[in-house]
Residue frames relative to the residue before (quaternion, step in Angstrom):
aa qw qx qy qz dx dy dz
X 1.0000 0.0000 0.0000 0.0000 0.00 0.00 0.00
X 0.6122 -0.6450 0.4406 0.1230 3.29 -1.09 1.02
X 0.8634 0.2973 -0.1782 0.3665 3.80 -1.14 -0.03
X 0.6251 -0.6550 0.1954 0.3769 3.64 -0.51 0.42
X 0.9270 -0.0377 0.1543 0.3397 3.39 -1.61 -0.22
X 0.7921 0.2485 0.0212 0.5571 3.21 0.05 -1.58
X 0.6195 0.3386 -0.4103 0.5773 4.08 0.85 -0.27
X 0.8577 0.1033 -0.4323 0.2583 3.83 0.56 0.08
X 0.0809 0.7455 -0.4059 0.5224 3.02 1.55 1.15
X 0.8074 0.2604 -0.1447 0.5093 3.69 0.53 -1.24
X 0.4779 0.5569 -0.4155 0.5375 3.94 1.64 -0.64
X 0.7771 0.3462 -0.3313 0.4079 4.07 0.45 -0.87
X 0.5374 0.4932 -0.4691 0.4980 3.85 0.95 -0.06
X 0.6448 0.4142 -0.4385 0.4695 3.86 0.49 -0.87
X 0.6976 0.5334 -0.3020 0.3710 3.68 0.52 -0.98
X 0.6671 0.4040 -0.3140 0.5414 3.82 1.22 -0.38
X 0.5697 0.4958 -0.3880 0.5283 3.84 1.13 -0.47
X 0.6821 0.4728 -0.2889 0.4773 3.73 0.75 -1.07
X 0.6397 0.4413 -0.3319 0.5346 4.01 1.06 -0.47
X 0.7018 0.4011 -0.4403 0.3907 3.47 0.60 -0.88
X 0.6857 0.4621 -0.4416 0.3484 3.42 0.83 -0.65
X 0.6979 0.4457 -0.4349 0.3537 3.70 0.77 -0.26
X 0.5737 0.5688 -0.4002 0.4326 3.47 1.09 -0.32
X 0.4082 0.4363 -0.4813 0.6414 4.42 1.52 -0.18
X 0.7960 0.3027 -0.4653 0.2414 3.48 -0.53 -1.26
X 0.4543 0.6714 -0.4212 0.4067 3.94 1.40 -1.03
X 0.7616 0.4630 -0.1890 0.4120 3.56 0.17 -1.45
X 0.5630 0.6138 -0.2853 0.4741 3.97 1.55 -0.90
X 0.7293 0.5126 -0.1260 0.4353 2.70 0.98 -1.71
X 0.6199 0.4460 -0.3106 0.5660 3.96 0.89 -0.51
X 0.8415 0.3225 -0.2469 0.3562 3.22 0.48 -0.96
X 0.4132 0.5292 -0.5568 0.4891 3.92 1.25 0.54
X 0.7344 0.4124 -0.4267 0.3296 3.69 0.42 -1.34
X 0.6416 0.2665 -0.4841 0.5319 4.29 0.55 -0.29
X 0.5619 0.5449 -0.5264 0.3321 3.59 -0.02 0.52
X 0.6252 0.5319 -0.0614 0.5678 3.36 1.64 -1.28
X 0.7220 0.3420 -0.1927 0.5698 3.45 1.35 -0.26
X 0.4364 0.6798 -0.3065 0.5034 3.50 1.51 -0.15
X 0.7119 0.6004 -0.1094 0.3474 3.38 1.09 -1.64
X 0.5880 0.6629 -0.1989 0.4187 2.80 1.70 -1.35
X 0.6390 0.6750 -0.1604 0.3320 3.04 0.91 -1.93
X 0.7221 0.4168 -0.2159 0.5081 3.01 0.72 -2.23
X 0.7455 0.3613 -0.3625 0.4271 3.67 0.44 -0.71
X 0.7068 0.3410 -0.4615 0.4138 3.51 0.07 0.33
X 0.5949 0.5583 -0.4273 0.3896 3.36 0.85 0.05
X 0.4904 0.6949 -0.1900 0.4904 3.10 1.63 -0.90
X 0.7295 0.2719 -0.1266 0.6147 3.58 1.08 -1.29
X 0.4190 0.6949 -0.3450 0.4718 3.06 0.69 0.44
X 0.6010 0.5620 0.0285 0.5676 2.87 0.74 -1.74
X 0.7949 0.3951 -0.2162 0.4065 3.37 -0.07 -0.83
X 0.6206 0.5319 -0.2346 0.5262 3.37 1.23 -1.36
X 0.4769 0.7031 -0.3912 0.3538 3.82 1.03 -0.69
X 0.7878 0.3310 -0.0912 0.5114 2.60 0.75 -2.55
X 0.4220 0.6679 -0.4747 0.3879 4.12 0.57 -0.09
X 0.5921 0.6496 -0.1984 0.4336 3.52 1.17 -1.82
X 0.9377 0.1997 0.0050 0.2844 2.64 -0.19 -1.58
X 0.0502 0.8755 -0.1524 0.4558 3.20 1.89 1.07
X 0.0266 0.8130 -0.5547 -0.1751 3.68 0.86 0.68
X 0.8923 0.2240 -0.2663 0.2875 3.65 0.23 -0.48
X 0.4124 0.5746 -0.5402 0.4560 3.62 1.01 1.39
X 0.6017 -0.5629 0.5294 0.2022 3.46 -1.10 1.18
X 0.2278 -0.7652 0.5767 0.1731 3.83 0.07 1.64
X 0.5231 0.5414 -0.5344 0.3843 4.14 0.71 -0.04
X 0.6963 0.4058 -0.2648 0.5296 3.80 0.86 -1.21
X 0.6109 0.4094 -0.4830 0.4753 3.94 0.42 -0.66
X 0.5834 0.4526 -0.4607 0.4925 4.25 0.42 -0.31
X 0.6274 0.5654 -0.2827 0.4548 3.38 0.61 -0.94
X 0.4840 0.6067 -0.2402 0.5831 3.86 1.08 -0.87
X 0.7679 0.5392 -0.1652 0.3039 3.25 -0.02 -1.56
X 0.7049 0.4554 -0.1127 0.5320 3.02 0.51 -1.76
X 0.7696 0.3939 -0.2225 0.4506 3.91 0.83 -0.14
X 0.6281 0.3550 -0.2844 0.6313 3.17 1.46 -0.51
X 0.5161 0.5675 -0.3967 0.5042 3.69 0.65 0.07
X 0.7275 0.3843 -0.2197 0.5242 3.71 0.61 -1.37
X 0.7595 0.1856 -0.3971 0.4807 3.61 0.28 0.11
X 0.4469 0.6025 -0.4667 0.4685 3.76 0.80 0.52
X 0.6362 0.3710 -0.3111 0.6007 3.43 1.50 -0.81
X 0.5926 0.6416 -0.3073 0.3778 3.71 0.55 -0.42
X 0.4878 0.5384 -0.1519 0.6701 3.35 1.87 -1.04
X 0.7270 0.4704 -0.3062 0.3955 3.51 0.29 -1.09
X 0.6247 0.5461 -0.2950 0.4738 3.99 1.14 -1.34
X 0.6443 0.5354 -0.3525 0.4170 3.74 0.99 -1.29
X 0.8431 0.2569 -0.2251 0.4153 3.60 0.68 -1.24
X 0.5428 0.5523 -0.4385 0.4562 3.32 1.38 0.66
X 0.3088 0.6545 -0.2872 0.6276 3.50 1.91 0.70
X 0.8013 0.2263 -0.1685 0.5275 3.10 -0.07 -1.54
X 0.7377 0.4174 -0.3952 0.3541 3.88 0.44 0.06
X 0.5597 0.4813 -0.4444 0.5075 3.36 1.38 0.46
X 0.4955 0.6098 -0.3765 0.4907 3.55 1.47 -0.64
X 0.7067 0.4968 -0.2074 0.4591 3.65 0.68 -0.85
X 0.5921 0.4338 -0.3279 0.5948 3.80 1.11 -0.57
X 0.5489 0.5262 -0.3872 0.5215 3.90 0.87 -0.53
X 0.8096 0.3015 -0.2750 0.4220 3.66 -0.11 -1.02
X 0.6556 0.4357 -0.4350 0.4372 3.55 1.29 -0.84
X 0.4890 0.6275 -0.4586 0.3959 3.90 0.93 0.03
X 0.5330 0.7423 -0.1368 0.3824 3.15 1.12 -1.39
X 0.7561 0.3176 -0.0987 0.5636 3.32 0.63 -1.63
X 0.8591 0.0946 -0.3595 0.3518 3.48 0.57 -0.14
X 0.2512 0.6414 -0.6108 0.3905 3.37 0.89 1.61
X 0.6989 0.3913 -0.2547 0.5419 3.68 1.42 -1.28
X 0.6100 0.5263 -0.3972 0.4395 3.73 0.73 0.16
X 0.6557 0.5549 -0.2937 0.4194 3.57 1.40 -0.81
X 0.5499 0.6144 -0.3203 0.4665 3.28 2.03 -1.24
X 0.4758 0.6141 -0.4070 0.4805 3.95 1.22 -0.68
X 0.7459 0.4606 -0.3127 0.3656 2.94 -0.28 -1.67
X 0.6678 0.5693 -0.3794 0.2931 3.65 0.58 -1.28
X 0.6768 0.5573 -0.3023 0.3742 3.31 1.09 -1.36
X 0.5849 0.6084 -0.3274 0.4249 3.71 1.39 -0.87
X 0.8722 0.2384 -0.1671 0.3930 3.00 0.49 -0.88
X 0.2855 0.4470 -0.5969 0.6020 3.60 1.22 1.09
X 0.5130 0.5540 -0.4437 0.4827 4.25 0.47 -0.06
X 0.8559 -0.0077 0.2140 0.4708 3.35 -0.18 -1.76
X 0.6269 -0.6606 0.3888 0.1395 3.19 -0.97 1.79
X 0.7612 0.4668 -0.1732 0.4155 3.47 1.32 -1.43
X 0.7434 0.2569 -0.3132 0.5323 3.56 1.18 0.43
X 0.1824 0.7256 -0.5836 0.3157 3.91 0.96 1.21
X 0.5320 0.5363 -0.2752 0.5947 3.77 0.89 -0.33
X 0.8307 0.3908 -0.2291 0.3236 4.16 -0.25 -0.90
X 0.1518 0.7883 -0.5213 0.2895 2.91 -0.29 1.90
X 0.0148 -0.9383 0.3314 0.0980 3.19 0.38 1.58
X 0.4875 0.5549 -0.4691 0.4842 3.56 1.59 0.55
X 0.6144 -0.6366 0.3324 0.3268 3.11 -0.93 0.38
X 0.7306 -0.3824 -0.0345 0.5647 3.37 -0.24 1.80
X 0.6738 -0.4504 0.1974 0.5515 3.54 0.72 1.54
X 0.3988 -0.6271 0.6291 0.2277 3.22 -1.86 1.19
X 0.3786 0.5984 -0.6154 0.3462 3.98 0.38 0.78
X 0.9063 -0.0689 -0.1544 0.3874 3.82 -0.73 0.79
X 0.2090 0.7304 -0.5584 0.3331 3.46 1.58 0.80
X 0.1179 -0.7419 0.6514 0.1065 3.40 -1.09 0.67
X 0.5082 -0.6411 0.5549 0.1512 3.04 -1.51 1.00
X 0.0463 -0.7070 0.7056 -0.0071 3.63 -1.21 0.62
X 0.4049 -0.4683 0.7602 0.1971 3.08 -2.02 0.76
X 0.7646 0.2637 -0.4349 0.3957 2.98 -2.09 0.92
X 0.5043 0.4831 -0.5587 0.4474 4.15 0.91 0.54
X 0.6611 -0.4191 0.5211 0.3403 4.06 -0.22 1.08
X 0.4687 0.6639 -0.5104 0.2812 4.01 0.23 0.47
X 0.5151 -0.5130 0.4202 0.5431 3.53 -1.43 0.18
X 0.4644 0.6418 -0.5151 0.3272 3.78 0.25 0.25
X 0.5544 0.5104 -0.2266 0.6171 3.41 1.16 -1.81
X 0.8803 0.1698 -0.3785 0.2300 3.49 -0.48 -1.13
X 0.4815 0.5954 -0.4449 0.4645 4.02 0.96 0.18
X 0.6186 0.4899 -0.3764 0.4855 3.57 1.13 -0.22
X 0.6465 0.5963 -0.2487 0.4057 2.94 0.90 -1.20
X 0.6605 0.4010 -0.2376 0.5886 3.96 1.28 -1.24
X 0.7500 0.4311 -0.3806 0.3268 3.58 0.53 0.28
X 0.4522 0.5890 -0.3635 0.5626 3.17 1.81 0.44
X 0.7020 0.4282 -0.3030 0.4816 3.72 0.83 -0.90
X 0.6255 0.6251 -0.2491 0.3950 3.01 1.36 -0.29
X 0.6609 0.3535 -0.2349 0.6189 3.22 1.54 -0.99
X 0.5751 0.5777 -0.4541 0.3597 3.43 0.75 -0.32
X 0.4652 0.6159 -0.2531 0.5833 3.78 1.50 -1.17
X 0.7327 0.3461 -0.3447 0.4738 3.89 0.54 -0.74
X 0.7607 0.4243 -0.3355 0.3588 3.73 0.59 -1.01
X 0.6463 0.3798 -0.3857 0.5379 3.71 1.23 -0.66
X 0.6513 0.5036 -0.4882 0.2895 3.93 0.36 0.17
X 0.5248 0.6398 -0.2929 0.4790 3.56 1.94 -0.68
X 0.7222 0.3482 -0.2010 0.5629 3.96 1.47 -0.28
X 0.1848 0.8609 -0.4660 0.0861 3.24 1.49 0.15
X 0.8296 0.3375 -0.1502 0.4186 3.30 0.87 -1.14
X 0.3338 0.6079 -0.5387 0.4783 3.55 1.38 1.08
X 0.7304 -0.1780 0.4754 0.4570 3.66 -1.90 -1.16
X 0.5262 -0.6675 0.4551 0.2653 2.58 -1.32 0.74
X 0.2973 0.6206 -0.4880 0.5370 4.06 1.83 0.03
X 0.7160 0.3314 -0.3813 0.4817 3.83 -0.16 -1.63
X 0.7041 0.5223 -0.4409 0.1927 3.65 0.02 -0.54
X 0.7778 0.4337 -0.1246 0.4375 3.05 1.21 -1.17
X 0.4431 0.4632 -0.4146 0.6459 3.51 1.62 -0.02
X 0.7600 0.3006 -0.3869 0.4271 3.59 -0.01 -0.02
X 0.6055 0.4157 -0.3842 0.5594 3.65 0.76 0.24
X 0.6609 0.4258 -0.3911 0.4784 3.61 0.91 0.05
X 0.5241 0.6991 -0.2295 0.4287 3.12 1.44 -0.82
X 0.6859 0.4197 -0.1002 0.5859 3.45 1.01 -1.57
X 0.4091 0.7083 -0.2965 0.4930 3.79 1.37 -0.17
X 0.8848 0.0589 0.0245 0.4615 2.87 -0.06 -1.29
X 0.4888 0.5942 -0.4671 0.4356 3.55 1.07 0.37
X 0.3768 0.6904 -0.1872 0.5884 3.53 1.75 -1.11
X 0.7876 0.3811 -0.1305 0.4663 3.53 -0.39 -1.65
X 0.7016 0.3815 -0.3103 0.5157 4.21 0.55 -1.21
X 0.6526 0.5170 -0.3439 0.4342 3.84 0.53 -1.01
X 0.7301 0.4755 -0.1796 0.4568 3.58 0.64 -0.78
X 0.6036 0.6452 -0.1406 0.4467 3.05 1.08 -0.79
X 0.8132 0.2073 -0.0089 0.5437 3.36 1.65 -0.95
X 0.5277 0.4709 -0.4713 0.5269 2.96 2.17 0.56
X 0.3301 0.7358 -0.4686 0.3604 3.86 1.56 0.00
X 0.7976 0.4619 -0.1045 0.3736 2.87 0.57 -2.43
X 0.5193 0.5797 -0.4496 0.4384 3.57 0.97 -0.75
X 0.5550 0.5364 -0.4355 0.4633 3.75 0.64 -1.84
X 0.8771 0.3254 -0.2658 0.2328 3.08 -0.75 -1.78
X 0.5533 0.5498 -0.4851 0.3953 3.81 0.99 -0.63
X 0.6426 0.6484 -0.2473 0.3249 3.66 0.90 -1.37
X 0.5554 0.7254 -0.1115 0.3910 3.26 1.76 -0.98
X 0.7393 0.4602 -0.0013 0.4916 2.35 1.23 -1.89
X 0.4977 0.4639 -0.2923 0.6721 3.75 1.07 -0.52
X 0.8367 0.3649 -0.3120 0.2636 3.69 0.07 -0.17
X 0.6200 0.5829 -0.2805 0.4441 2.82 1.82 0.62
């Protein structure tokens, strides 16, 4: 780096204010999306829960408590799609930050000989690619929006066998599980090309 002492003296203070502040927003930014995925949980377990006790109810018409279900289920999935959004939005910006945190680091070490080696993302988060199916909070919001949809398709046959039920909750499973699955991969491929 060019120019003298005290101008790069003043280039390495902006550069540590300008890292610390991405390395709060990095840490903000990780720690809203399990907070945002927490919510989910607790609320569908909650509705869940509720739909149990509704059920098992001797004096609630089991035609209206299905009827309940199937509606309080569909916008629980509907919840589920939004914050299965906002947790790919969040893997995007956390990528982000540590592409603009790696660009820091770079400038340091063109400085100082004794940290050319220290790279605490794996071998830098420039062209790492993200995948579905690594046990993230991505996976596990997919994963509650299948039991969910499954919970919707075997409650819509409620009043068949107990075969029609459960083929239709597998059914609603893995339709759930393939659709998602390839709206992940789409995200992350798009990501990836955009870097």
């Amino acid at each position: 780096m060019s120019g003298t002492g005290s101008d790069q003296e003043e280039a390495k203070k902006f550069l540590l204010a300008e890292y610390e502040h991405l390395a709060d927003s990095f840490w903000r930014n990780e720690e809203n999306g399990e907070k945002r995925v927490n919510f989910f949980v607790t609320f569908a377990t909650a509705v869940m829960a509720a739909l149990v006790t509704l059920s098992t109810a001797s004096t609630v018409d089991k035609a209206h408590v299905t009827l309940v279900a199937i509606w309080s289920l569909s916008s629980l999935l509907i919840i589920g799609i939004v914050t299965l959004k906002r947790m790919l939005r969040r893997n995007k910006v956390t990528d982000e930050y540590k592409v603009a945190m790696d660009v820091i680091r770079d400038y340091f070490r063109s400085w100082d000989d004794r940290i050319r080696e220290y790279r605490p993302f794996e071998r830098g988060s420039r062209g790492k690619e993200r995948r579905f199916g690594t046990g993230g909070l991505v996976d596990m919001v997919a994963l509650m929006n299948c039991i969910i949809m499954a919970t919707i398709c075997g409650a819509m046959v409620l009043q068949c066998s107990w075969h029609v039920v459960a083929a239709a909750g597998i059914a609603g499973f893995l339709l759930a599980w393939i659709i998602q699955i390839k709206y992940v991969r789409h995200q992350y491929e798009a990501g990836h090309k955009g870097k």
